[in-house]
C-alpha positions in Angstrom: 70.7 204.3 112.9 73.6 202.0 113.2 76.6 202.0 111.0 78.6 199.2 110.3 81.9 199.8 109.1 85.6 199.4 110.1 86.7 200.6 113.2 89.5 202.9 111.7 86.7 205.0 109.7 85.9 208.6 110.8 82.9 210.6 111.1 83.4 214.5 111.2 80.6 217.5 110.7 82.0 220.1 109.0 81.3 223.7 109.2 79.3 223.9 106.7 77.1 221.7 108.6 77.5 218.4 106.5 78.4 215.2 108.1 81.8 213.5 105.9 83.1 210.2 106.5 86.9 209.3 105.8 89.2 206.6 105.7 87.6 204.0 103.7 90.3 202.0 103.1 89.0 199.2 104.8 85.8 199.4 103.7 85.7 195.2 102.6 87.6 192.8 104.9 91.1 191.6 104.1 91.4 188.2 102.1 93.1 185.6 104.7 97.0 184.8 104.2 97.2 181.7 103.0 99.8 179.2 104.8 102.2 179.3 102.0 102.0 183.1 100.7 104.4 185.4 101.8 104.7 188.2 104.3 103.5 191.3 103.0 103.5 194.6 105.6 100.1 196.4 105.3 97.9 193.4 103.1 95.4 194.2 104.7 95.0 197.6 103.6 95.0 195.9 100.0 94.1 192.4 99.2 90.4 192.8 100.2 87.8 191.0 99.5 85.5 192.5 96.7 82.0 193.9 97.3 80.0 191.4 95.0 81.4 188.6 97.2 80.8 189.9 100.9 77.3 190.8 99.3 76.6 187.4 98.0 78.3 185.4 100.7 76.3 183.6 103.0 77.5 185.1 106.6 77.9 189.4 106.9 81.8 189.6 107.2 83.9 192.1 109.3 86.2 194.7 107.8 88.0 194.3 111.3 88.7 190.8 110.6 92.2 189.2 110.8 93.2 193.2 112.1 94.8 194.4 114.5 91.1 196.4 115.4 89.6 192.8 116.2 91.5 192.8 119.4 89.1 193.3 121.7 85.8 192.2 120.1 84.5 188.9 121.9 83.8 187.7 118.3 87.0 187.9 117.0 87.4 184.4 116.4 84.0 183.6 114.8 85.0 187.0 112.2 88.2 185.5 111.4 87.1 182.3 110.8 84.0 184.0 108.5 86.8 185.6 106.4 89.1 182.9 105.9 85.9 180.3 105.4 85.2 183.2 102.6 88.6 183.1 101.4 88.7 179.8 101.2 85.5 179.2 98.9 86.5 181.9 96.5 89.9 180.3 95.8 88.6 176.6 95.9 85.3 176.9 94.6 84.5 180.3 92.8 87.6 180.7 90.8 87.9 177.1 89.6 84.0 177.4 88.6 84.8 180.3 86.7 87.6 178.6 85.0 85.3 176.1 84.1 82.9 178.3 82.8 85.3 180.3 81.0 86.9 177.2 79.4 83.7 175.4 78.1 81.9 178.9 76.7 85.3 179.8 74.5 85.1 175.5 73.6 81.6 175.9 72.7 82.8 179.5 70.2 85.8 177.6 68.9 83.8 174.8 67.7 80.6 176.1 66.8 82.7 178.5 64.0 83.7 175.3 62.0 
C-alpha cells in the first residue's frame, strides 16, 4: 500500500530484517507565514500544524507544502493554498472560538460561586 508522508522521510530494512522509517520531522505540514511575521530560517521544520487539526480539517493537507520538496509537484499551488486556507481558519476562527469558550465557561464558574 501507499504511504503518504513527506518527501524527506526514509524507509530502510535493517538486517535484522525489520523495515524502520526515519526523519519524521515533517511529519504535519508547516503553519503558513503570515504577511507581517518575521523571517525565521528552518520554520518549517517547527511551527507545524498539529495532528488534531490536519485530522479534522476538511481537505487532506501536504507535509510538503510551502517547502522547498513542493517544487516539482503539479499541485503545488492547490497544497499551499490548503495550508495557508488551514492556517488561516485556525488563527481567525478556531482560536478566537476557543477564547470565547474559554471566557464564558470561567464567567459561568465565577458567577455561579456567589
Amino acid at each position: 500500500g501507499l504511504i503518504y508522508a513527506p518527501g524527506d522521510i526514509e524507509g530502510h530494512l535493517g538486517t535484522d530484517g525489520r523495515f524502520y522509517v526515519l526523519d519524521f520531522a515533517r511529519t504535519f505540514p508547516p503553519e503558513a507565514k503570515l504577511p507581517d511575521d518575521p523571517p525565521e530560517k528552518g520554520r518549517v521544520l517547527y511551527k507545524l500544524l498539529r495532528p488534531e487539526l490536519c485530522i479534522k480539517y476538511h481537505e487532506p493537507l501536504s507535509s510538503d507544502a510551502l517547502t522547498g520538496w513542493s517544487t516539482r509537484d503539479p499541485q503545488r499551488v492547490v497544497h499551499n493554498r490548503e495550508v495557508a486556507e488551514c492556517t488561516t481558519y485556525l488563527l481567525s476562527i478556531l482560536i478566537p472560538e476557543f477564547v470565547t469558550t474559554l471566557k464564558e465557561s470561567t464567567l459561568a464558574k465565577v458567577e455561579g460561586s456567589f
